[in-house]
N, C-alpha and C positions, 0 to 999 in steps of 0.2 A: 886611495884606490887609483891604482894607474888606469891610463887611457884604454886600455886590450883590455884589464880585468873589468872596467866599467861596460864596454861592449859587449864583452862575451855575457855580461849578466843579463844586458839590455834584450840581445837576440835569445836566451835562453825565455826570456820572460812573456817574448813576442810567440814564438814556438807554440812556449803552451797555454796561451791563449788561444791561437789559429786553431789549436788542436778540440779543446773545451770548445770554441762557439761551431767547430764543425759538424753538423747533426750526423747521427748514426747512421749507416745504410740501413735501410729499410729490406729484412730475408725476404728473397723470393721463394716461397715454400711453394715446388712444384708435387707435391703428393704430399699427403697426411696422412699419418693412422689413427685411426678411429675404434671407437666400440660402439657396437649397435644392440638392436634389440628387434628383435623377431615380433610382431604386432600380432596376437592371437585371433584368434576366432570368436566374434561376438555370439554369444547366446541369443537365438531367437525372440525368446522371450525376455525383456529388457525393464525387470523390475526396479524399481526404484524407489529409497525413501524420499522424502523433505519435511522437514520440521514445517508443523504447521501451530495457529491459532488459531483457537473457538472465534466470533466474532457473532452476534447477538442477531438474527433478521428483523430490521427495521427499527434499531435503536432508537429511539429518541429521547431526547430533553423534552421534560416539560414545564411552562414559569408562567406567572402570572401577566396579564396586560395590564394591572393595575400597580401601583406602591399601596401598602399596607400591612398588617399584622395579622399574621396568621390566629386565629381563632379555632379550628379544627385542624388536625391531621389525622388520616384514617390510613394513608399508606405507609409502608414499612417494609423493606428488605424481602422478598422473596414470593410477598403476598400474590395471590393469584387472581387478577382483576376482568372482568366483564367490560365491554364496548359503554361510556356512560357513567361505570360507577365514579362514584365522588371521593377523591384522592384528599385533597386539602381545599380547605376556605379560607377567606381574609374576613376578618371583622367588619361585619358589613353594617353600624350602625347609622353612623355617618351619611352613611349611602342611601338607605330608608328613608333617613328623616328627610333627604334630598327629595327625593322619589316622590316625598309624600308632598313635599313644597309646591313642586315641579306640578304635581298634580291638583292640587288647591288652586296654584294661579291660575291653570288653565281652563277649571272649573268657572271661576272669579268671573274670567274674559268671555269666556263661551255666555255666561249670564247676562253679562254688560253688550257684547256683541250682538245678541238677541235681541232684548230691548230695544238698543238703539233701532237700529232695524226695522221694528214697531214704529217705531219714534220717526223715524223718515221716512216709512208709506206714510204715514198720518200728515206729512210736514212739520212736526214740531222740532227737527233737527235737522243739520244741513248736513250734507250725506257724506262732506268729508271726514266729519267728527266719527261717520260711522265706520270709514274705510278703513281710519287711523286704527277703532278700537278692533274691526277686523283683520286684518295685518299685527296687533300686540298677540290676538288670540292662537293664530297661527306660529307666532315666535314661539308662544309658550306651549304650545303642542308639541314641535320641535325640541324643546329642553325638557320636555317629560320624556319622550321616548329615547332621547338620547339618556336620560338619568336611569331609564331602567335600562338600557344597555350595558352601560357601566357596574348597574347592580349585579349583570348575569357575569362579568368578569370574576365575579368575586370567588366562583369555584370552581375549581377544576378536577375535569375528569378526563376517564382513562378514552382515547381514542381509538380504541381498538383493544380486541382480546390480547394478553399479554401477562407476563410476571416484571413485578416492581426489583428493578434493578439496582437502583440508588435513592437514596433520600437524602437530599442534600441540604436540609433544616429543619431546627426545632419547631416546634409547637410554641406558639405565644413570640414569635421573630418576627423581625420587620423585613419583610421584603420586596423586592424592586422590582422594575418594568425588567423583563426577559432574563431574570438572576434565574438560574435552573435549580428547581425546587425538587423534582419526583423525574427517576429516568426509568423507562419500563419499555422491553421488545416485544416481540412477540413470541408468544410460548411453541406455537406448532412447529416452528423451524428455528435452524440454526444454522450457521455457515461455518466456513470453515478457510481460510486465507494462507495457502501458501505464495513465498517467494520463490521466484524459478528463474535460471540467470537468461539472458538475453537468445545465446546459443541455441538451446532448447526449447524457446518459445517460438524461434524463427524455424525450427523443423515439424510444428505442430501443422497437421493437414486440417482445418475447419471442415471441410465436406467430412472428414474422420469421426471429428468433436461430434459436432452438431446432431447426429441421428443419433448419438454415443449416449445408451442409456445402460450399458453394465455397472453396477455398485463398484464402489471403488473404497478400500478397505482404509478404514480410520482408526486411531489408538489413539489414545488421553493416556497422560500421566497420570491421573486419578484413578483409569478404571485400566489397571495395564496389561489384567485377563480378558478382556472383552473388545472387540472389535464390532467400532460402528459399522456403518454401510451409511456411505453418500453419495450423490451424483453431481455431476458436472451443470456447472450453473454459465460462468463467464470468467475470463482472463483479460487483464488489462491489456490497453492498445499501445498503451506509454510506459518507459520505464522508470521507476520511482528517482528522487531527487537525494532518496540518501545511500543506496546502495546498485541502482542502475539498475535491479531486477524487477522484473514483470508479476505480479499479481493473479492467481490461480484463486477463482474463488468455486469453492463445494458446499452443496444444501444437502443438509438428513433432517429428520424429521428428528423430535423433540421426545427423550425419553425420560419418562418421570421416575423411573425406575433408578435411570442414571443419570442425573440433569447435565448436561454441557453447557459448564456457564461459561460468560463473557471472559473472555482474556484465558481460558485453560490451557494449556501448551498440549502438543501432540504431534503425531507423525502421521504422513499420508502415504501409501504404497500407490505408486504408475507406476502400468504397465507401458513403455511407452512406446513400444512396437505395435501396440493398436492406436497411437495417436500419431504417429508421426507422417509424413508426407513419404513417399515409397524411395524417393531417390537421399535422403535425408542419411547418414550413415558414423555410427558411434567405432571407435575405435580405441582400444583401451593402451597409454604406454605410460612408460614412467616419467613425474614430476620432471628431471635429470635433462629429457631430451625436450622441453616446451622451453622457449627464450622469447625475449621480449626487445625485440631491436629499438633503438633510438626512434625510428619513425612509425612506432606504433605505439597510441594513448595509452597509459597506463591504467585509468578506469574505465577500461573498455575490455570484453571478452576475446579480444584476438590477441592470436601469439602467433610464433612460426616454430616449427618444428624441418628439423634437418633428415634426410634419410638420403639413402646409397642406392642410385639405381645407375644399371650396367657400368660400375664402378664409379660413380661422379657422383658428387654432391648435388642433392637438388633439394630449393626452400619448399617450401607448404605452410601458406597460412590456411590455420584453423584457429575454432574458434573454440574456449574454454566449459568444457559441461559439468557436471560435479565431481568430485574428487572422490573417486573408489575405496581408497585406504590412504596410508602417511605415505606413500609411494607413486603410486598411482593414479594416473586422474583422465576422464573420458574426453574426447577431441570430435571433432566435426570438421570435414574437410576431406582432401583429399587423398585419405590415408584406410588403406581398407586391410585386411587381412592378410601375411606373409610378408609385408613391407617391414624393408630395414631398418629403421629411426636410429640415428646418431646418439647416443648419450656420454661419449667425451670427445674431448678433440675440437667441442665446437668453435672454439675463440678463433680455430685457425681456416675456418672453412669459407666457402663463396661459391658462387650458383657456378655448376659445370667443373668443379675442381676434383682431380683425381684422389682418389680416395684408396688406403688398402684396411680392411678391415681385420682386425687386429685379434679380435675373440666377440663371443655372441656372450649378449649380458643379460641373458631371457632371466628372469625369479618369478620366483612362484606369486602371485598376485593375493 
């Protein structure tokens, strides 16, 4: 290779390198076109489903304080129990014969502690002897009443009116300090547990809730002709650890007609224009126009939505409510009725940027 053909390859080589490492200009896009979406008109009345769960009032475990073998079981799956009645015993023979030991010695002692006593007004004993055998008499007073204590552990009963939930062992079983043997609620009421996302918990007015005694319409998948009636009990302060949503709990009373047991799935209809705080404001648009910038958490109900006002882009964060249809979904924030909302064009837009609006993307909801 001559000396020119070696150069001319060298600078060809430098070229399109300089060309490759030099970054692209960066378009200055002075207007966008866009499609929007006209934001309709919220209905006054602003019903609403959510999946909900039965949930049991006043659930509890119940287990023995002793270890031993069960000897009786009288409860069973559904039974319907009294304040008292007797669920399950442990073999309490062991425990008797205790009892009755407990009780012998202390008899024994009380006999010998007397005499002595006798025995020391008279002076025929010196009154330490008598102290000692007063002080035994009292230990064993102590381990008789403790022995029947022990003895009343041996059965359990039901703490309150209630239907037996669970039975979580056999008859003739060995079982242990706090292992939960019999679970049993109570029968007159029932709750009811919906999740409600963050959004909509934070537009709830309490001075609303709180005097808030209209029935509020429940459905079970078991009874899917009939519709309960509950009322508003409490919603949580905090929002759960595995899905961030807040906690809506409803009490109805207990229908034996139609049992709502523990765990039955169902829906609950708000209205939630009688709960909400008055400045509080739902607005319905499409999935298409909510985005989720870089510096907004992703397990968090805020998004921003873009809209067209006197021709410029401008952001709005709101906050995510539930999802209307596969299209649609309701916002909170500052977006009310006849507002523009962007649903393409976003990737190119920024706060104050000219905007021309291209076609209205309104669909039927």
């Amino acid at each position: 290779m001559s000396f020119k053909q070696f150069f001319a390859a060298t600078l060809a080589v430098t070229c399109i390198s300089l060309v490759a490492c030099t970054p692209a200009p960066t378009p200055q896009v002075s207007q966008v076109h866009v499609a929007v979406h006209q934001v309709p008109e919220v209905m006054s009345q602003k019903v609403r489903h959510f999946p909900a769960v039965i949930q049991a009032s006043q659930y509890t475990n119940l287990s023995f304080q002793l270890n031993g073998e069960l000897s009786e079981l009288i409860a069973r799956e559904g039974l319907r129990v009294k304040k008292g009645d007797l669920l399950a015993k442990l073999d309490d023979t062991q425990l008797k014969l205790t009892v009755n030991e407990k009780k012998a010695k202390s008899d024994l002692l009380k006999v010998q502690a007397s005499r002595a006593k006798q025995m020391v007004d008279k002076g025929n004993m010196a009154k330490s002897t008598y102290d000692e055998l007063a002080a035994q008499y009292k230990m064993a007073l102590a381990d008789y009443a403790y022995a029947k204590i022990q003895l009343g552990y041996v059965e359990l009963r039901a703490p309150f009116d209630g239907i037996i939930a669970n039975v979580a062992i056999e008859n003739y079983q060995a079982a242990s300090v706090g292992q939960p043997v019999v679970s049993i609620h109570r029968e007159d009421q029932v709750e009811i547990t919906v999740d409600l996302p963050d959004s909509l918990v934070s537009s709830i007015d309490d001075k609303k809730v709180k005097p808030q005694r209209e029935e509020i319409n429940v459905r079970l998948d078991a009874y899917p002709d009939h519709i309960f009636k509950a009322k508003y009990k409490e919603h949580t302060a905090e929002q759960s650890d595995e899905d961030r949503s807040f906690t809506l709990v409803l009490q109805m009373p207990f229908d034996k007609a139609k049992p709502a047991l523990q765990g039955m799935p169902g829906s609950v209809e708000l209205d939630l224009a009688k709960i909400e705080r008055d400045q509080a404001y739902y607005a319905v648009v499409p999935l298409e126009a909510v985005t989720l910038p870089d510096s907004m958490p992703i397990d968090s109900f805020k998004r921003l939505v873009w809209r067209v006002v006197d021709g410029k882009a401008n952001a709005v964060e709101i906050s995510m409510g539930r999802v209307v249809n596969i299209s649609h979904v309701e916002v909170i924030g500052n977006i009310k009725a006849g507002d523009l909302v962007v649903t393409k064009g976003l990737q190119y837009l920024r706060e104050g940027l000219p905007v021309e609006v291209v076609n209205n993307n309104n669909k039927d909801m």
